[in-house]
DSSP file (Angstrom, degrees, kcal/mol; ACC not computed):
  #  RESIDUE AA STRUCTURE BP1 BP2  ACC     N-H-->O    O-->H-N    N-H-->O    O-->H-N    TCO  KAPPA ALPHA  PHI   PSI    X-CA   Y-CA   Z-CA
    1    1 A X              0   0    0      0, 0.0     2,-0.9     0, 0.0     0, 0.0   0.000 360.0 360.0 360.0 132.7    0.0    0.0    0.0
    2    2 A X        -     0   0    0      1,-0.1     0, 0.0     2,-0.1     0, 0.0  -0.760 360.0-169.2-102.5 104.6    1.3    3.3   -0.8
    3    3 A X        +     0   0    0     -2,-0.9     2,-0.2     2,-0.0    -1,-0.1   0.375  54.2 120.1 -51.2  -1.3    1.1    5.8    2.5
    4    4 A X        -     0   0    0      1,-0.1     2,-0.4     3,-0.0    -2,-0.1  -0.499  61.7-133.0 -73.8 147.2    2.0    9.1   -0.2
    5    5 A X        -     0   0    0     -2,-0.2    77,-0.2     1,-0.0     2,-0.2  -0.646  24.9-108.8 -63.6 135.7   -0.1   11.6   -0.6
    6    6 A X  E     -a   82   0A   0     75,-0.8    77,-1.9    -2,-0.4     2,-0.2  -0.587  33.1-153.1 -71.0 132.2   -0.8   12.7   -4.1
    7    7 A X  E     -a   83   0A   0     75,-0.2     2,-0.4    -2,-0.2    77,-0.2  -0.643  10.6-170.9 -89.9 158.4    0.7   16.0   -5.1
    8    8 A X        +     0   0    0     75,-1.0    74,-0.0    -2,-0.2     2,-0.0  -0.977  46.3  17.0-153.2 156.2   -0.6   18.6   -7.8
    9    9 A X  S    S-     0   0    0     -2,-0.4     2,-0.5     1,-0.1    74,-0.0   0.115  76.0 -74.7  73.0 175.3    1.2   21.5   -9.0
   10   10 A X        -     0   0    0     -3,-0.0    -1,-0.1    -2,-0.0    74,-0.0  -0.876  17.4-140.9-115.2 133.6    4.2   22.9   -9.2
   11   11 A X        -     0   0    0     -2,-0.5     2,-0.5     1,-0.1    -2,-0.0  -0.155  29.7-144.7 -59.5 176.7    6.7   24.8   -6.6
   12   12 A X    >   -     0   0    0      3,-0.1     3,-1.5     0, 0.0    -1,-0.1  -0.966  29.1-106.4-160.8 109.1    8.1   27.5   -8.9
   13   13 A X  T 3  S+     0   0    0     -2,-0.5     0, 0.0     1,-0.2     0, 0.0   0.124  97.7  18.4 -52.1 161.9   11.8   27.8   -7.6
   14   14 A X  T 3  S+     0   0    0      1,-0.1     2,-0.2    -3,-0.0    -1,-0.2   0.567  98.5 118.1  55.0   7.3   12.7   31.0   -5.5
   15   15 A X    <   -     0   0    0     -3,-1.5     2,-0.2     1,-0.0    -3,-0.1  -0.715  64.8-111.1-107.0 159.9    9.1   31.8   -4.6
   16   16 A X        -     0   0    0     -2,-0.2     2,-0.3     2,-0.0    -1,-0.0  -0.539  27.4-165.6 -74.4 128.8    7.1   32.0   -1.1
   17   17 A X        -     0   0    0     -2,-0.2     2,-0.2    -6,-0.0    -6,-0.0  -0.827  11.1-158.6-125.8 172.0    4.5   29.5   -0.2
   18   18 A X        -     0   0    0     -2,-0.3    -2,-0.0     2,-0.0     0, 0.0  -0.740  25.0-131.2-136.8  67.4    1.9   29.8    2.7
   19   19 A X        +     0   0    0     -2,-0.2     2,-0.3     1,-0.1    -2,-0.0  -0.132  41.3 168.8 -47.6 140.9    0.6   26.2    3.7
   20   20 A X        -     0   0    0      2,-0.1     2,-0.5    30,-0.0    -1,-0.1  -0.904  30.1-124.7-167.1 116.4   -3.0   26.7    3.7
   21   21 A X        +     0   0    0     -2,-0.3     2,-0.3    29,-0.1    28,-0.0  -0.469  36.8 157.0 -91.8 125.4   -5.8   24.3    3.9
   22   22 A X        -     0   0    0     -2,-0.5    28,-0.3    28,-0.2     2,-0.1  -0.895  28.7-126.4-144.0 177.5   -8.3   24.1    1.7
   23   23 A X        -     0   0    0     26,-1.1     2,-0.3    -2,-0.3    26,-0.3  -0.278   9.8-163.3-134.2 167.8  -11.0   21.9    0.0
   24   24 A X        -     0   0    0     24,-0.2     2,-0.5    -2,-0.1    24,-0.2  -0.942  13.0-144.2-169.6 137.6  -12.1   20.9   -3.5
   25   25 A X  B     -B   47   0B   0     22,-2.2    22,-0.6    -2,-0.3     2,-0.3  -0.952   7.0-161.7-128.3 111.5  -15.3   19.5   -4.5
   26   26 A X        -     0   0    0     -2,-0.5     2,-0.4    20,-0.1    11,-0.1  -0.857  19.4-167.6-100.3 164.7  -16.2   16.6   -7.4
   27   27 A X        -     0   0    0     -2,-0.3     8,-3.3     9,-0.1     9,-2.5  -0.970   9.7-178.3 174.2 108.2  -19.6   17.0   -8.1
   28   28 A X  B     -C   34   0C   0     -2,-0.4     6,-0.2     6,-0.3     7,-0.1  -0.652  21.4-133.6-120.7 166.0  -21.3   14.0  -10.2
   29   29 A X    >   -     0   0    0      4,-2.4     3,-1.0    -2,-0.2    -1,-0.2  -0.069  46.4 -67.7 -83.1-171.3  -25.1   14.3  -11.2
   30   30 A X  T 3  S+     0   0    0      1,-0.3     2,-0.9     2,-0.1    -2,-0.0   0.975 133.5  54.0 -76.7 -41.0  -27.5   11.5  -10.8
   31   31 A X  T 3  S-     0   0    0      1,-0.1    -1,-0.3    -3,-0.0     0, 0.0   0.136 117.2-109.5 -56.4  30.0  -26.2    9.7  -13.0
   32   32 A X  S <  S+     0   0    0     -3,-1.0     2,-0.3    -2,-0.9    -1,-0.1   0.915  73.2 132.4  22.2  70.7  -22.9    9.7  -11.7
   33   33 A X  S    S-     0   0    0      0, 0.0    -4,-2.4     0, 0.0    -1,-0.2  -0.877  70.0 -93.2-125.6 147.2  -21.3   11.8  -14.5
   34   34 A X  B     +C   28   0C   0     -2,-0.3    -6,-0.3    -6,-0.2     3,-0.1  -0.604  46.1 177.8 -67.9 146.0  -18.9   15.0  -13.4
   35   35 A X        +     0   0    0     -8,-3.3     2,-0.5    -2,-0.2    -7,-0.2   0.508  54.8  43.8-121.6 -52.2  -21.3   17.5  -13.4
   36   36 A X        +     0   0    0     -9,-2.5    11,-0.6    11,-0.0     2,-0.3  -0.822  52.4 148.0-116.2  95.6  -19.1   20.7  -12.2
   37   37 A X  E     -D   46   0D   0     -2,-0.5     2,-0.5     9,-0.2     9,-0.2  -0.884  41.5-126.4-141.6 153.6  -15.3   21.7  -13.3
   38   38 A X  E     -D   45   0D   0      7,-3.8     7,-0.6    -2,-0.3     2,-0.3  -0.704  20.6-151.7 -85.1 148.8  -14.2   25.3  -13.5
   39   39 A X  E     +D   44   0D   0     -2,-0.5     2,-0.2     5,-0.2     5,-0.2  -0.997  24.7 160.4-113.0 138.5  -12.7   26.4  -16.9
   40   40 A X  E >   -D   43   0D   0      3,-2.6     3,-0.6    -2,-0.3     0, 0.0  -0.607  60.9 -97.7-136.6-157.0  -10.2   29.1  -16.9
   41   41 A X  T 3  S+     0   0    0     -2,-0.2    -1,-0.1     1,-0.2     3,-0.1   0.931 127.4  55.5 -80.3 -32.8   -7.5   30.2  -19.6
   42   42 A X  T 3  S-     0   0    0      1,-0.1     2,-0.4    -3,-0.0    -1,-0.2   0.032 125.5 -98.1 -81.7  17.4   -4.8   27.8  -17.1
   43   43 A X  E <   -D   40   0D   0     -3,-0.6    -3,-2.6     2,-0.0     2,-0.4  -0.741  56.7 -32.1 123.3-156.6   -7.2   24.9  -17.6
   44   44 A X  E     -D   39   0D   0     -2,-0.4     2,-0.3    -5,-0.2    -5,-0.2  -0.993  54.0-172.9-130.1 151.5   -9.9   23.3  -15.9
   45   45 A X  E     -D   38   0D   0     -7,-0.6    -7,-3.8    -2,-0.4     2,-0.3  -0.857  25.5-112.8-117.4 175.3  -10.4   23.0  -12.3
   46   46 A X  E     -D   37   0D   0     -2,-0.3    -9,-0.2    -9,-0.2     2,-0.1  -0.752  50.4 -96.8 -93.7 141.4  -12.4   21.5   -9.5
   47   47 A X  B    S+B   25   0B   0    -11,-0.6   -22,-2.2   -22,-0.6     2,-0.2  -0.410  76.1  40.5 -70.0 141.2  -14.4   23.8   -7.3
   48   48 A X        -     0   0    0     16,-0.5     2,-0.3   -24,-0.2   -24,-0.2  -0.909  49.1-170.6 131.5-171.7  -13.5   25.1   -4.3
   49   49 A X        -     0   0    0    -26,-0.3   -26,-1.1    -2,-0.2    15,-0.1  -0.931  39.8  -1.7 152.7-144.9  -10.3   26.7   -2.4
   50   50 A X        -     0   0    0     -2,-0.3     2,-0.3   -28,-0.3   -28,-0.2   0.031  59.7-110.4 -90.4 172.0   -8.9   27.8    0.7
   51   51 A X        -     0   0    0    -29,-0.1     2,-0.4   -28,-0.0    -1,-0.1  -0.846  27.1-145.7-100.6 154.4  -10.4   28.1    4.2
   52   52 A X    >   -     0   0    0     -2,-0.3     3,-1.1     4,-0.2   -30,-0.0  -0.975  49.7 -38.7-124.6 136.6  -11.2   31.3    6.0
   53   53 A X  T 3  S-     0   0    0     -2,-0.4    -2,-0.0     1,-0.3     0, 0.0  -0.308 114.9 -32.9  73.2-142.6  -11.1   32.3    9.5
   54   54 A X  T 3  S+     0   0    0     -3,-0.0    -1,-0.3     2,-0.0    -3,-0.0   0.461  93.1 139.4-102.7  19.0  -12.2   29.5   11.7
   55   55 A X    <   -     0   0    0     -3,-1.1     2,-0.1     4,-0.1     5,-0.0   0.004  53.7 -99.6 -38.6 142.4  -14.7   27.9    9.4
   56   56 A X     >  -     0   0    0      1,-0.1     4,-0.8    -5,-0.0     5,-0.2  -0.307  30.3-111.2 -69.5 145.1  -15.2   23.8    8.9
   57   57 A X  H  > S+     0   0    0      2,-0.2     4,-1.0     3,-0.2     5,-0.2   0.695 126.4  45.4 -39.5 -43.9  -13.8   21.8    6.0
   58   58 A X  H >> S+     0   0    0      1,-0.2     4,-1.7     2,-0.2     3,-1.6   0.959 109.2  57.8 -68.3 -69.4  -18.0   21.6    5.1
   59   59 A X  H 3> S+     0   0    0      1,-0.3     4,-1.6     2,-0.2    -1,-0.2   0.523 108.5  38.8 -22.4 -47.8  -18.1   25.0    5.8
   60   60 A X  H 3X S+     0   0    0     -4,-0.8     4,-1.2     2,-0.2    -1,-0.3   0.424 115.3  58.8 -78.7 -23.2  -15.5   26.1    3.1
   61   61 A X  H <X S+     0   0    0     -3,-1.6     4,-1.2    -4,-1.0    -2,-0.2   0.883 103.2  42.5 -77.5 -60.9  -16.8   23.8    1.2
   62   62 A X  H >X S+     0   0    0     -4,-1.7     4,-1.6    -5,-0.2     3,-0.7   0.944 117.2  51.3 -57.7 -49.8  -20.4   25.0    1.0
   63   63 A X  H 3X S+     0   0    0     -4,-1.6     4,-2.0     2,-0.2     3,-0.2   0.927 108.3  51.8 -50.5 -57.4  -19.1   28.8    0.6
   64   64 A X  H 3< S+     0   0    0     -4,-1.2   -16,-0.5     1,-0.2     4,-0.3   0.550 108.0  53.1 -64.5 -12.1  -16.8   27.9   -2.2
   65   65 A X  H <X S+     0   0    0     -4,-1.2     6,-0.8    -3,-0.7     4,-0.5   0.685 112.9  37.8 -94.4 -19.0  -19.5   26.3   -4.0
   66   66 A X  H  X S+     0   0    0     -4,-1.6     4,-2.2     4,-0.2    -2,-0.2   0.806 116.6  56.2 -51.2 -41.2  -22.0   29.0   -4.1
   67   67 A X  H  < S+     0   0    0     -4,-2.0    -3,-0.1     2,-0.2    -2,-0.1   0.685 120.0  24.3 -95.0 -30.3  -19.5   31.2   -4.5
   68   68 A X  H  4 S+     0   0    0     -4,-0.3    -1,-0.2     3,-0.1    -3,-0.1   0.657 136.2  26.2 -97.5 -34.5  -18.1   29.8   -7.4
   69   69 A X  H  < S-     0   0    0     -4,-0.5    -2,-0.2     2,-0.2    -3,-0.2   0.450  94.2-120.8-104.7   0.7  -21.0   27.9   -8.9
   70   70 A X  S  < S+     0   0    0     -4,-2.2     2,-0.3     1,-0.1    -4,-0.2   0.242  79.6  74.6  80.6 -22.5  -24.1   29.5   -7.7
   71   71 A X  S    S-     0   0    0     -6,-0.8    -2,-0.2     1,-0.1    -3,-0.1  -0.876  74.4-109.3-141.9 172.6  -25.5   27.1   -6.2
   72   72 A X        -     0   0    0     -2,-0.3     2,-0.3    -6,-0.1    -1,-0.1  -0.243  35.3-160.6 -72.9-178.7  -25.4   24.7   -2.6
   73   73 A X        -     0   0    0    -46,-0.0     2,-0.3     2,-0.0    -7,-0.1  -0.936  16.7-112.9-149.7 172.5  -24.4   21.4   -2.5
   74   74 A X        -     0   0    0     -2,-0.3     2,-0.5   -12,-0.0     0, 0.0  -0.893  14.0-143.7-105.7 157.5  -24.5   18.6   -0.8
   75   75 A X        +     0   0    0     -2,-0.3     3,-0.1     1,-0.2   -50,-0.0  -0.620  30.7 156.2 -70.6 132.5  -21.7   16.8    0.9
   76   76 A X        +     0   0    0      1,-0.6     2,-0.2    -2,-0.5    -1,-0.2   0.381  63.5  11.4-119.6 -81.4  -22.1   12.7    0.6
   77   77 A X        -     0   0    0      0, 0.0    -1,-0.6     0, 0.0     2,-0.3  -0.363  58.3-128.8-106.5 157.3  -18.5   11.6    1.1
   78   78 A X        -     0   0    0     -2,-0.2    -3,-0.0    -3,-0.1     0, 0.0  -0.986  20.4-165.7 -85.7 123.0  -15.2   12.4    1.9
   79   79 A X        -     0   0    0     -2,-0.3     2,-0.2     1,-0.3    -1,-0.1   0.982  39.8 -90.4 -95.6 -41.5  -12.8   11.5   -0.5
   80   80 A X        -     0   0    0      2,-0.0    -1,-0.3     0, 0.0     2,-0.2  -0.893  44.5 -93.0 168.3-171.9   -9.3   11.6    1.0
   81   81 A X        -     0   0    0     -2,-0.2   -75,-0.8   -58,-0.0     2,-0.3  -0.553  30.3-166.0-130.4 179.5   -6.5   14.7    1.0
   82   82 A X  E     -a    6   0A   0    -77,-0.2     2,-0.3    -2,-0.2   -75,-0.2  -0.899  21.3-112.2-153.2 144.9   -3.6   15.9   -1.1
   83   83 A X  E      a    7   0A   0    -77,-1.9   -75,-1.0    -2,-0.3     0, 0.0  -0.863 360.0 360.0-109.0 149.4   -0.4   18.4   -1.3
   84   84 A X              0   0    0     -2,-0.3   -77,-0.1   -77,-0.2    -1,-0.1   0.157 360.0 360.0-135.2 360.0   -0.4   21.3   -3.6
């Protein structure tokens, strides 16, 4: 079994980072099809982002999906975490 974490992205040498915990949302229909992916000019992403203040994982979760999509959601699962 491999205990790694997955990474995504890249460090970009000689720059500042801030660990900062944040959430990300896949978000299938009923039929279990992806339903919800950002598109930007750098690609597509999953919705969602950083946490604020002292707000809950759910919490940050629900905010960043109105906020970005318009609309609630619901939570079902947890799927498992990541380094970025």
């Amino acid at each position: 079994m491999n205990d790694q974490k997955p990474f995504f992205g890249r460090k970009e040498i000689g720059k500042q980072y801030t660990r900062r915990k944040g959430v990300y949302a896949i978000i299938f229909d009923e039929q279990r099809k992806m339903l919800a992916v950002m598109k930007t000019p750098r690609g597509y992403f999953l919705a969602g982002g950083g946490m604020e203040g002292e707000e809950s994982l759910e919490e940050c979760l629900q905010r960043e999906a109105l906020e970005e999509l318009g609309h609630d959601i619901l939570i079902k699962q947890y799927i498992g975490n990541a380094e970025k």
